[in-house]
N, C-alpha and C positions, 0 to 999 in steps of 0.2 A: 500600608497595613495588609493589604490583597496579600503581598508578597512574602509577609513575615508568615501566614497562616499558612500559606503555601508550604515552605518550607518547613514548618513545624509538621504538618501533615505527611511531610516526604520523609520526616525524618522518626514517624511514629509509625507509618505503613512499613517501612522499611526494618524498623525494630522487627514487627512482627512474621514478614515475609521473607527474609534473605537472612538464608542460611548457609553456613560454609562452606556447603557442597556444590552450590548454587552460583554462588558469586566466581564471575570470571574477572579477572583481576588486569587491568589494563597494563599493556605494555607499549608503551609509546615505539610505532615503529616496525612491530614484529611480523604484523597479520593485514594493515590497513590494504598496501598496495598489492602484496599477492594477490588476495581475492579480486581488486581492481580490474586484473591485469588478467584475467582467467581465459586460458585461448580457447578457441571454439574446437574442441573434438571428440570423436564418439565415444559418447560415455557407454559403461558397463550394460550389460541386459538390464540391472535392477531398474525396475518402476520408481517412476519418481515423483513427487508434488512439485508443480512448479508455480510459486508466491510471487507478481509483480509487484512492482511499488514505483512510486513516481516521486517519492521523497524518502528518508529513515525521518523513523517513525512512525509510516501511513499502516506500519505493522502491526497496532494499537487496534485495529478491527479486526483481526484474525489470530490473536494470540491465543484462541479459547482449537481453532479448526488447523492452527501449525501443532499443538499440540496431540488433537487428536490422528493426525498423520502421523506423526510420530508414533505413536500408538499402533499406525497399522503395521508398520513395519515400512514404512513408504519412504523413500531418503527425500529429505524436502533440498531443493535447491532455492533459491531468493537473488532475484536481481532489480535495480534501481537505477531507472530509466532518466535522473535528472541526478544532477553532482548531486542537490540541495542545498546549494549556494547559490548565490549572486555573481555575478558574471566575474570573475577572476577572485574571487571570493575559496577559500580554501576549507573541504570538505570533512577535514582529518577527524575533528570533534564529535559531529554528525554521524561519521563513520564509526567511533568508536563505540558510539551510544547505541545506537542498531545492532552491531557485533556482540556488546555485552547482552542486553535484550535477548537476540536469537540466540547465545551459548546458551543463557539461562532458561532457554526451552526448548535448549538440544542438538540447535542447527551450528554446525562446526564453521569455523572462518572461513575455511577453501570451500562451501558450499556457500558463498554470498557471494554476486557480483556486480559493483560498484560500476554498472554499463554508463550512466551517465556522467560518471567525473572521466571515464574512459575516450567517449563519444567530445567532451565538452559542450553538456548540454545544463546550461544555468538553470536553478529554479524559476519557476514561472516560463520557461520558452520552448517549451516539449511542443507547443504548436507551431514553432517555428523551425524546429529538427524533425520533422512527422518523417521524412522521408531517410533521414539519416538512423533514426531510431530503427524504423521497419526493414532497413537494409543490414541492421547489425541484428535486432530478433530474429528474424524468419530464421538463417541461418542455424542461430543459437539455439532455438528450440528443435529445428531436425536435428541436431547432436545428439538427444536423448532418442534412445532405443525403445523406451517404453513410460511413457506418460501416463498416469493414469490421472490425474487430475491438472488444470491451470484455474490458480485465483486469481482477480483483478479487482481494482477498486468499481466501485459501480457507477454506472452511467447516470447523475444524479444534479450536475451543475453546481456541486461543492467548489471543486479545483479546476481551473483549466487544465494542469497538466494530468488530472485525475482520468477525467474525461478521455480527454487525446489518448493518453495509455488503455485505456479502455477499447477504445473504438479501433484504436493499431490493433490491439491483442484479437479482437475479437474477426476483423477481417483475415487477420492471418492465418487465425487458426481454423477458419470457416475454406481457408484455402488449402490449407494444410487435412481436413477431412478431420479435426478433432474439435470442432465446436461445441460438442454434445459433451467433453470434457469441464468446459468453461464453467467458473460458477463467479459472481457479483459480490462483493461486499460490502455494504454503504459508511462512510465515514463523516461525514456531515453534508446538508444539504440546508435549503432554505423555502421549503414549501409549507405555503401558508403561513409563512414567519413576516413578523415587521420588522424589521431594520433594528438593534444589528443583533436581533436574535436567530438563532438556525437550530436543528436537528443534530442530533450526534448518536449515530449508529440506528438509525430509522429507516427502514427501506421503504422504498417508495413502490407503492403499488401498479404504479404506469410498470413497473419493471418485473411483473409477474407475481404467479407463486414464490411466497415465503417458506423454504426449508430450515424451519428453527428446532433448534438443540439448547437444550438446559444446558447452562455451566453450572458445575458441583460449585458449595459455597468457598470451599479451602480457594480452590485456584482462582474462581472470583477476587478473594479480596489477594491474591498471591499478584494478578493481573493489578490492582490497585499501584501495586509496590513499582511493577512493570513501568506502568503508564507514567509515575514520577522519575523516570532515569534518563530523562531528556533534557539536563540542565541547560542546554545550547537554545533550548527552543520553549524555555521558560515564559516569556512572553506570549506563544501560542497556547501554551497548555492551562496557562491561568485564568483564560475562557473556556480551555477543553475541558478543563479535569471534575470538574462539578458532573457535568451532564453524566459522564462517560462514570465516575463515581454511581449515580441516579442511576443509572443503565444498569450497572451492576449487581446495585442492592437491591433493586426494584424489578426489574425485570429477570436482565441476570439469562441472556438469550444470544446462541450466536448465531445470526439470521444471515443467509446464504440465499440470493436464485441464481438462475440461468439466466444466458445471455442470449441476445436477440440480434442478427446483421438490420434487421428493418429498423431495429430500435435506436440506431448512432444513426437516426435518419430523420431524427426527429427529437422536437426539441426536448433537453429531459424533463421538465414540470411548466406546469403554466407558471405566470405570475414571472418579477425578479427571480434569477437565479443569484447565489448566494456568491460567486465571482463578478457577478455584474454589481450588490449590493457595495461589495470591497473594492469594486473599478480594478478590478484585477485584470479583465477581459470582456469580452462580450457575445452574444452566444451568434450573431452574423460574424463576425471577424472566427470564431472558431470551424461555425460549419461551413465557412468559402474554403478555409483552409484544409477541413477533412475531406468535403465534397471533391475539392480539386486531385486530393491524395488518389480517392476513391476511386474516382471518373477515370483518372492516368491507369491503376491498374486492369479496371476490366479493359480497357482501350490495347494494354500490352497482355 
């Protein structure tokens, strides 16, 4: 029944939202592995935004702040530090569903890269490539001449590979002298929740000042239509999509802070975290594995 409503809902968001200017139309083949496949070199003077992600679709919390880059005039770049499969598990569909999402808010396909089906690094084991990842970022991001901003999912004990990518990005770029660029997104979390309820787009205050921005209502419910174009991960969204709906009508905020090196140093909330709730992971088996990351590079 969940599932029939579902669908009628995606398919009455979508009347109202997607327009034929708008809709990028799939083509099996054309665009998936190019962008994949994106070699590292120095790109143009032009400033750039640069959007991590540790899955397609974790773009669902900053569809309101890639648009406003856009805006600036900013070329947004987007890369995707896990395939989003399961270990030989085949990324193509996932791929496609992210591509059409960021055409429809402007980010061209040779501006996505697919680092994680490139890397071979499965959903769920970003904690287990920490080092394989940070030896292909570092690089990737000196490519760019001129950065003026990096987003990351926020350090919140949602995702394990959420986290991980967080704590990579934010050591690197604290090495790199662009920290003060960084800014957090939060995607779901489990603080102060029982089992198996969680947060969806609530920042946590362990994680600083909140820098929130109204969404206008048009792109509000335009994001609705967004957020249903993930038929692959249908099964996740039919616990996402309520809140992240709530979020929108009701709040209707896109909440950004700063990141913190002291902060992936500590645990992200009291209480279960909402990957330990799902036995996804556990927050010692993460921090052995950061801490160790960590410790290696100030050592070298």
């Amino acid at each position: 029944m969940i599932l029939y409503i579902y669908r009628a809902f995606s398919l009455l968001i979508s009347y109202f939202c997607l327009f034929p200017s708008q809709v990028l139309r799939s083509r099996p083949g054309i665009f998936i592995f190019t962008s994949t496949l994106m070699s590292i070199e120095k790109y143009e003077q032009s400033s750039v935004a640069i959007f991590l992600f540790a899955h397609q679709d974790d773009e669902f919390g900053v569809y309101e702040q890639i648009f406003v880059e856009q805006q600036r005039g900013q070329r947004i770049v987007c890369a995707y530090l896990t395939s989003g499969a399961p270990k030989g598990g085949d990324p193509i569909h996932r791929n496609r569903e992210s591509l059409a999402v960021l055409g429809r808010l402007g980010v061209p396909a040779n501006n996505v890269v697919f680092a994680g089906a490139l890397l071979d690094i499965a959903d769920g084991h970003l904690v287990n490539a920490i080092q394989t990842a940070s030896d292909w970022m570092k690089p990737w991001l000196v490519s760019f001449a001129a950065i003026r901003a990096v987003y990351v999912p926020a350090w919140e004990g949602g995702h394990p590979d959420h986290d991980v990518l967080h704590a990579v990005t934010v050591q690197l770029c604290m090495e790199l002298g662009i920290e003060s660029r960084v800014r957090q997104f939060p995607l779901y979390n489990a603080f102060n929740c029982t089992r198996p309820y969680f947060h969806v787009l609530s920042p946590l205050k362990e994680n600083g000042e909140v820098d929130r921005s109204s969404i206008p209502w048009r792109r509000r419910v335009r994001f609705l239509g967004y957020a249903l174009s993930y038929p692959s991960q249908r099964t996740s969204w039919i616990g996402l999509f309520l809140f992240f709906f709530l979020h929108h009508m009701i709040k209707g905020n896109q909440d950004l802070q700063s990141t913190s090196a002291s902060r992936i140093r500590e645990r992200p909330h009291d209480g279960l975290l909402y990957y330990e709730h799902r036995r996804f992971s556990s927050w010692e088996l993460l921090r052995s594995k950061l801490f160790a990351w960590l410790a290696a590079r100030e050592v070298g």
